[in-house]
N, C-alpha and C positions, 0 to 999 in steps of 0.2 A: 704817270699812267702805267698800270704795270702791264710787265710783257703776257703775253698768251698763253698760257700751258698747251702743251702739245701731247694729245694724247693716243699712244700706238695703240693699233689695234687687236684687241686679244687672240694671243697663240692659242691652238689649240693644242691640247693635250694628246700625246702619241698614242695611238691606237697598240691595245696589249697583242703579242704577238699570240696570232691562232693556229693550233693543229694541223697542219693542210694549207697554210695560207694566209691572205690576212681577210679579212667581210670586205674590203671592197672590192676583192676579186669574183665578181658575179659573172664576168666573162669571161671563157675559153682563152686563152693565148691564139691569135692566129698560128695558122701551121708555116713553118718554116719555107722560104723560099726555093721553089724547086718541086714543091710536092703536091702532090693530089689529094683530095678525096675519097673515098672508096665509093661516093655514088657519083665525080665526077668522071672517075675511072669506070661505070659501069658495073661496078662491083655490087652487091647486095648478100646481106648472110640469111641463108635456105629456112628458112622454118622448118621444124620435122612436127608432125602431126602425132597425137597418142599413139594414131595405130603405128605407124610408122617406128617410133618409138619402141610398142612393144613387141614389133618384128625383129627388132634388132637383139633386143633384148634373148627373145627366144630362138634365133640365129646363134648366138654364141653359149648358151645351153647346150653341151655336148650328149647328155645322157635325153633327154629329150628331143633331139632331130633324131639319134638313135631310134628311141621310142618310133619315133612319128613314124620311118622309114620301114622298119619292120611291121608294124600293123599298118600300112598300107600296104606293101608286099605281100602280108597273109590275105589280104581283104583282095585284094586283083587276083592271086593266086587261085584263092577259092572260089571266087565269080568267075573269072573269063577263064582262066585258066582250067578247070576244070570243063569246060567244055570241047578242051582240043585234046584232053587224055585219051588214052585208047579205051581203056575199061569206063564205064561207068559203075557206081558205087554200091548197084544190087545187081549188079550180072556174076554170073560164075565161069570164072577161068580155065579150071580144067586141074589146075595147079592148088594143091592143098595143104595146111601148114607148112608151105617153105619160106625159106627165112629170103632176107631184102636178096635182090640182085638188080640187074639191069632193067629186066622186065619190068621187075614187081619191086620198087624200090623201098618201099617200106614192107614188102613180101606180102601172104596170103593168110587168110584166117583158115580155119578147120572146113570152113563150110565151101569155098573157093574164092570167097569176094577178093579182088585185090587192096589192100590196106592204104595204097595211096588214095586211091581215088575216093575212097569211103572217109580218110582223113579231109581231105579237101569239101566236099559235101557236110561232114560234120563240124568245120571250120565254119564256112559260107552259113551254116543252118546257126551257131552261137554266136556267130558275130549278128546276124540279122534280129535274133531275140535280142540283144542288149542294145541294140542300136533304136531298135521301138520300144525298148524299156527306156532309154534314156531320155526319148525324145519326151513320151506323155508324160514319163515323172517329170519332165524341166518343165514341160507348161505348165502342167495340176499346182508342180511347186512354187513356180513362178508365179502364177495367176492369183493365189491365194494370201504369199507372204503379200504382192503388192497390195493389193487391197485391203491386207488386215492392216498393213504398215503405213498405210496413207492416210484411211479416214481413220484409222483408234478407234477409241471409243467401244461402247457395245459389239460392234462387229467384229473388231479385232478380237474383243473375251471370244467370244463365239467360235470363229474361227480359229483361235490359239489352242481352246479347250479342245476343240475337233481332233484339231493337228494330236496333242498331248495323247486321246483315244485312241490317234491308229498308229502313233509314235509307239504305245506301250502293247498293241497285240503281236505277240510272237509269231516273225514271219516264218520260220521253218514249220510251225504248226501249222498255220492256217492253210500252208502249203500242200503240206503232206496229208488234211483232211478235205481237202479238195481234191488231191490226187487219186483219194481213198473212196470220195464221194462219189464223184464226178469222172470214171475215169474214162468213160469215153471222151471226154471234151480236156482233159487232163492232160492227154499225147499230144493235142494241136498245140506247135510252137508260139500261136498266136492268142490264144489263150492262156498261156504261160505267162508270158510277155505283156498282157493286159494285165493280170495278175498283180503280178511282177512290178510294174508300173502304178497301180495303188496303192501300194503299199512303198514305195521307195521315193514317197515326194515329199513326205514332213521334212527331214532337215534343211534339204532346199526352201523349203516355205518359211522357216523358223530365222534361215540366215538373211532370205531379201527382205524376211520382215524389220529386222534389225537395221539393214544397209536403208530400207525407206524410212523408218525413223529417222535416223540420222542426216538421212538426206533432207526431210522436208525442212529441216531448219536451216536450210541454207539460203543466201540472200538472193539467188537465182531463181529458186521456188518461191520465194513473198515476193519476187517482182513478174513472175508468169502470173501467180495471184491478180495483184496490181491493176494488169490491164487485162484481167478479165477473161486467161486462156482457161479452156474449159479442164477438166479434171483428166479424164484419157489421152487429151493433150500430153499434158503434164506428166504422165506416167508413164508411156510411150513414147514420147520424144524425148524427155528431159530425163526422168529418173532411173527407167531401164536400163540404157545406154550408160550412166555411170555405174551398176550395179554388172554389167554383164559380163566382170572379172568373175566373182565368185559363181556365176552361174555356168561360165563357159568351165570352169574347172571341175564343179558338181556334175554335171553333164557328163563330161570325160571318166569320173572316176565314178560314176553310174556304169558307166559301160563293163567296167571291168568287174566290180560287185555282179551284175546281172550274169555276167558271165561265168562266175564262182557259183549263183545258184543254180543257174538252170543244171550243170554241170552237176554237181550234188543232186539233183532231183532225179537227172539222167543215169547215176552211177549207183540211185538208191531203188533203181527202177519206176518210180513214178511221175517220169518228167516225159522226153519228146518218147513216141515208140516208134515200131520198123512199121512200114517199109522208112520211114523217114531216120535220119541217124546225124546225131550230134557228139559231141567230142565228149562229152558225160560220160554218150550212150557203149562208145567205143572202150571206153576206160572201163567199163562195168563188164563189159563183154569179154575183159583180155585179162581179167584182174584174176578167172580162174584158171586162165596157163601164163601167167606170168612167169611159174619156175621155166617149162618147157618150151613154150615158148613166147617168151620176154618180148619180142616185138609189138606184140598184139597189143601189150599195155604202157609199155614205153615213147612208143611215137605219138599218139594223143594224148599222153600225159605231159612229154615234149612241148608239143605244140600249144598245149590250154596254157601251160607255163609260161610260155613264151606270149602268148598273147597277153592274157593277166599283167604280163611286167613292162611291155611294150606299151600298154595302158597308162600303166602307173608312171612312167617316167614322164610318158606326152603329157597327164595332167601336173604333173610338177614343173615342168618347164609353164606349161600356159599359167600356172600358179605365178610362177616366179616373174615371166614376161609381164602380165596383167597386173603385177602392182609397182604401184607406181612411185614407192620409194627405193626400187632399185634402180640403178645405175648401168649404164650399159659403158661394159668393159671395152676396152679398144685394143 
């Protein structure tokens, strides 16, 4: 009888060595003995939120908290401030063409008015036009791109074509035949400023049009879709609020453009008039003794300067804070 064969059971073939490890390492290592957790420690790592994020971001912006802090200063200076001055901005002093002193710190014009207090009043008067120029151009702007940029289609042509009409009519003209037409209604700063605001919301409308394209093909918008949120939903909760980098910056650098025109209007005489006085109005009035005396046109020329740049930096910083592939330095 023959004996039995014995047959061993097949070895397995040694698994190739892997990158990082070998596949049947599908579980962690426990942690060494002695040690904790960090959520049996109580510990938990902070989430920072967008906004959060882009505070930080625009916190370490040096030329923009700059910005921010000087036109805030001008902007208290000329509101409140201006109410605890001694002069107000159409009374006469007594005191005529002298230059700065203690009294009269940016000194007197020919007629008596004191210069400071007339700068502060002409400050408060062009910050207030660019700041209602900014505000309707960001709606009109807003309001338009969103809706050509959401539903397409025919209304977009429509609306883009519009935008394209008042995109290509020359604002300083329209300006200065208004000025010329209309002049009584021409010196009210708020008519200006309406103006003003028509005409300066195309690129605004041109950019959220673009940012809402873009956006609606995202997977977050086919799933608002999905379950049926309604359209204003969708465009106010959802797609606004991602687009309101490029608007909050448009906005900002609205203010300082409104500021350059009314300015030019004021210095070409067809923009705010007296008794009311704007930082233009002052440059226009000083620009014929600027040889003799230099004050008159130099401190609100000063000051429009300073603001215009005080502008410019605060939207570059909100520029820089508000996109979101920079990096916040430490």
């Amino acid at each position: 009888m023959p004996e039995p064969i014995e047959v061993s059971p097949p070895q397995s073939a040694p698994l190739p060595p892997v990158l990082g490890g070998s596949p049947l390492e599908t579980l962690p290592e426990p942690p060494p003995e002695g040690t904790r957790s960090a959520a049996e420690e109580g510990l938990s790592i902070e989430a920072r939120s967008q906004f959060r994020m882009a505070a930080e971001r625009f916190i370490h912006h040096k030329l923009a908290l700059l910005g921010g802090s000087i036109f805030i200063f001008l902007l208290l200076l000329s509101t409140v401030g201006a109410h605890f001055w001694r002069y107000g901005h159409a009374q006469i002093t007594g005191q005529f063409g002298t230059g700065p002193s203690l009294q009269h710190p940016f000194g007197t014009d020919t007629i008596g008015h004191d210069l400071f207090a007339q700068v502060l009043t002409g400050t408060a008067t062009s910050i207030e036009t660019a700041v209602v120029v900014a505000v309707i151009a960001t709606v009109i702007g807003t309001l338009i791109g969103a809706v050509a940029g959401y539903y397409g289609g025919w209304l977009d042509a429509v609306l883009m074509r519009f935008t394209d009409l008042v995109l290509v009519v020359p604002l300083l003209a329209v300006l200065l035949v208004l000025a010329a037409g209309v002049h009584n209604l021409a010196g009210n700063w708020l008519v200006i400023a309406l103006v003003l605001a028509l005409l300066l919301w195309t690129y605004l409308a041109r950019l959220v049009r673009g940012t809402f394209l873009s956006l609606r093909e995202r997977e977050f918008i086919e799933a608002e879709w999905a379950i049926g949120a309604s359209d204003w939903r969708i465009i106010l909760r959802h797609m606004i609020p991602n687009a309101i980098g490029p608007i909050v910056v448009n906005a900002t650098l609205t203010v300082a453009t409104a500021m350059l025109i009314e300015a030019i209007l004021s210095f070409l005489g067809l923009g705010i008039q007296p008794p009311d006085v704007s930082l233009g109005s002052l440059i226009n009035a000083g620009q014929g003794d600027a040889t003799a005396l230099p004050w008159l046109f130099y401190f609100p020329s000063g000051i429009l300067v300073l603001a215009i740049l005080s502008v410019n930096f605060l939207g570059d910083g909100l520029r820089d804070a508000l996109d979101p592939s920079q990096r916040v330095r430490a």
